[in-house]
C-alpha positions, 0 to 999 in steps of 0.5 A: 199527379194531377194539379188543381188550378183556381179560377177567378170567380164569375163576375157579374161586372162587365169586364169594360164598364160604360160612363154611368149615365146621369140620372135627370134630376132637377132643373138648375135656376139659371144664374143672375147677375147680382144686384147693383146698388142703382137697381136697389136705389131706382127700386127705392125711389119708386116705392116713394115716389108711389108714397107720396102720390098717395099722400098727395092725393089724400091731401087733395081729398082732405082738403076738396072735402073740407072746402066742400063741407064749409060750403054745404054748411054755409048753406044747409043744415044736417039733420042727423036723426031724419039724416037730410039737409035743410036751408041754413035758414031754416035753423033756429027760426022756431019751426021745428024743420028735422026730426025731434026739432034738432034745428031748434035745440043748439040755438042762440038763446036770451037773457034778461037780468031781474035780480041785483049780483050781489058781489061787485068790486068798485071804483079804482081801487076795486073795493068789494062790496056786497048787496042785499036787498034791505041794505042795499050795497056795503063795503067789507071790512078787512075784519076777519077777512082770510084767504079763503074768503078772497078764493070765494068772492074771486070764484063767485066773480067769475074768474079766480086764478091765483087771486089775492086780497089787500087791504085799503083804508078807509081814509083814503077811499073816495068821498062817496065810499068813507063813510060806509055803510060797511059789512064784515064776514062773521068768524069762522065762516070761510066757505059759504057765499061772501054777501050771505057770511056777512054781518053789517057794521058801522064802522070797520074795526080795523079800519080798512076795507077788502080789495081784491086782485082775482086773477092774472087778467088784462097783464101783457108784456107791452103797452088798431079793423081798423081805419088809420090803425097800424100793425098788432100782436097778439101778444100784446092784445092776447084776448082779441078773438075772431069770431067765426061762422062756417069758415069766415071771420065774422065779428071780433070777440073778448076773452074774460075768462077761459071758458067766455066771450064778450062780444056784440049781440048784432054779430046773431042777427038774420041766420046767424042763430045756429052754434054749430057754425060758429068757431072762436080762433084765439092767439092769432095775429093773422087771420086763420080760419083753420082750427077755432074753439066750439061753442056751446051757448050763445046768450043775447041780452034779452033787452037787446034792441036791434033798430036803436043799437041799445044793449048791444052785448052777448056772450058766447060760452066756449066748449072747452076752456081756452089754455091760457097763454102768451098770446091767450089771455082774458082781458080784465072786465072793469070795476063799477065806478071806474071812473074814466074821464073824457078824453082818457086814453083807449085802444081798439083792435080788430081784423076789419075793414081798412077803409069804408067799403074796403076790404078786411086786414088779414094781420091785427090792426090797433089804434089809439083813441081817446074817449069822447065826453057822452054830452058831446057824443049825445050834442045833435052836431053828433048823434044826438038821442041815439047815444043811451046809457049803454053806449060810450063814444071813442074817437076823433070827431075830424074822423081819420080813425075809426073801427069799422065793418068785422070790427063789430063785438071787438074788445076797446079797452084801457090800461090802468093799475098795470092792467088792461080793461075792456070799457067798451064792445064795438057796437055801431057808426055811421060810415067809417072814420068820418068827420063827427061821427066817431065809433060808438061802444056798448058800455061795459061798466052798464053791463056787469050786472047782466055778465056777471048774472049769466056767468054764475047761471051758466057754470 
């Protein structure tokens, strides 16, 4: 019988396989220690230290670049049309030297006053009166007087913030005001200029004439370049400016509204004529010459007469309106008939020289001076004819105390009726705190007419 036997089928294994041998594939990173804490920390200090050197290195061209500008326009023009430069002399000297004339056009311009403001307030009381040229000038009546007639008068006056009306009777005003001539508004008109809504009287019905209170002006919490002055604050003189041309101070200044400046016609003269170059710096007790508000109009008194010092006045018109602060704030401009009385108390303020000949104070000096009778300040032992109209003295005749150089165009003033008033505008001297030779001021009560014309001409 025959057997069959099965064999295994034939494998194609190998009966003693090899190790199977990797195939390459790819390369492995090689592995790192991991990071510390003071790697990441070195790492971090030199990405700011690069910061800061590039910080650095911009404030370092900021700054050349600003000192560098403020020399060039000490010395040159820009013309931007024709975009060249020319001698700052050159500005506003009447020739047209750039293209178009634009040296010509920004320039310090004149004024002169041929007509009569017709609304005023008067003595210390601050009566308001209006004028026409038949009639001349007449007390208003409280008769009918509104609210909105005191908005009106305040706002043709110049400055109105928050005004307000009272009234005064006639009885008690002074001698040369009781018995008129007196004008009342007529009903119903509230919005049309006061000196045009009104109808003259012979006597005030109600017997009591309109005072006014037109803003916030000349109130200061507290109650001097100055020669034998001592420290100030700002806030106590917060209409105190400096008025400063291609980075340094120049001439001291007032503020008597938010958009305006008083200050001296002389601080234009030579090649000083150009608006671009001058900043007004306001709220500052030491000086600064960094930021300063622009102007736009420099307005000289057209009888302004540089060899007798004669109307010595101008005002500057401030681009933007100063935000009225604590250490910002117009200063009252007086009413007519004041009436200060020799030997009145006064304070005058500036950064200017702490000696003849000296040097400029870098923190705002006062000094307490009383007002000089114009009969002696005009006496020959004084200053004799040169004394006008125009001018007040303040000061001690056995000298000692003084304004003096960058002074000019700053604000002498009086505190009355729990407000300040600017009198005078530092105008000229002989020397400095000599003996008999006392500080001379461009009157500002002989110039309200001309402040108050420019004012409305220039809204």
């Amino acid at each position: 019988m025959l057997t069959v036997i099965n064999l295994p089928e034939e494998s194609s294994n190998p009966l003693n396989p090899r190790q199977a041998v990797p195939r390459p594939g790819r390369h492995r990173r090689p592995m790192t220690a991991p990071k510390t804490q003071k790697d990441k920390a070195s790492k971090t200090k030199r990405v700011l230290l690069t910061i800061l050197t590039v910080v650095v290195l911009l404030g370092i061209l900021v700054t050349a670049g600003y000192f560098i500008k403020q020399l060039i326009d000490r010395k040159y023009f820009f013309c931007k049309r024709s975009v060249r430069f020319i001698p700052i002399d050159k500005a506003c000297d009447g020739n047209d030297d750039c293209s178009g004339g634009e040296d010509e056009i920004t320039c310090v311009s004149s004024f002169t006053d041929n007509t009569t403001f017709p609304v005023r307030l008067t003595s210390s009381q601050h009566v308001l009166q209006v004028y026409s040229p038949g009639s001349g000038w007449r007390s208003v009546c409280s008769d009918n007087w509104t609210a909105q007639h005191t908005q009106t008068a305040c706002t043709q006056l110049g400055y109105a913030y928050k005004p307000r009306s009272t009234s005064v009777p006639v009885s008690t005003l002074m001698s040369s005001l009781n018995s008129g001539p007196f004008t009342a508004v007529r009903p119903g008109i509230t919005n049309t200029p006061v000196h045009q809504a009104t109808i003259d009287r012979s006597v005030c019905r109600s017997g009591s004439v309109v005072s006014l209170s037109c803003s916030d002006c000349g109130q200061v919490g507290s109650q001097d370049r100055i020669v034998g002055g001592t420290d100030a604050l700002i806030e106590d003189y917060p209409w105190q400016v400096s008025l400063q041309q291609g980075g340094q101070h120049t001439c001291g200044g007032s503020l008597v509204s938010p958009h305006w400046v008083v200050t001296a016609a002389h601080c234009f003269i030579g090649s000083k004529k150009e608006l671009s170059r001058w900043r007004v710096v306001s709220g500052r007790t030491y000086m600064s010459t960094l930021g300063g508000s622009y102007v736009d109009r420099v307005i000289l008194n057209g009888n302004y007469d540089p060899a007798l010092n004669d109307n010595d006045i101008a005002l500057m018109r401030l681009s933007s309106p100063i935000t009225v602060g604590v250490g910002r704030l117009p200063v009252c401009l007086p009413p007519k008939s004041f009436g200060l009385a020799a030997g009145a108390s006064m304070v005058v303020t500036g950064w200017g020289y702490l000696a003849e000949n000296g040097k400029v104070s870098h923190s705002l000096q006062k000094a307490r001076i009383p007002l000089i009778a114009q009969s002696i300040c005009s006496s020959p032992r004084v200053y004799g004819s040169a004394i006008t109209q125009r001018m007040i003295c303040a000061g001690f005749l056995e000298g000692n105390v003084d304004a003096c150089q960058g002074d000019s165009g700053g604000p002498l003033v009086h505190f009355s009726s729990s407000r300040w008033n600017v009198a005078g505008v530092v105008s000229w001297g002989v020397g400095c705190a000599r003996e008999s030779k006392p500080g001379v001021y461009c009157n500002v009560e002989e110039m309200l007419n001309w402040i108050h014309t420019v004012i409305e001409k220039n809204p």
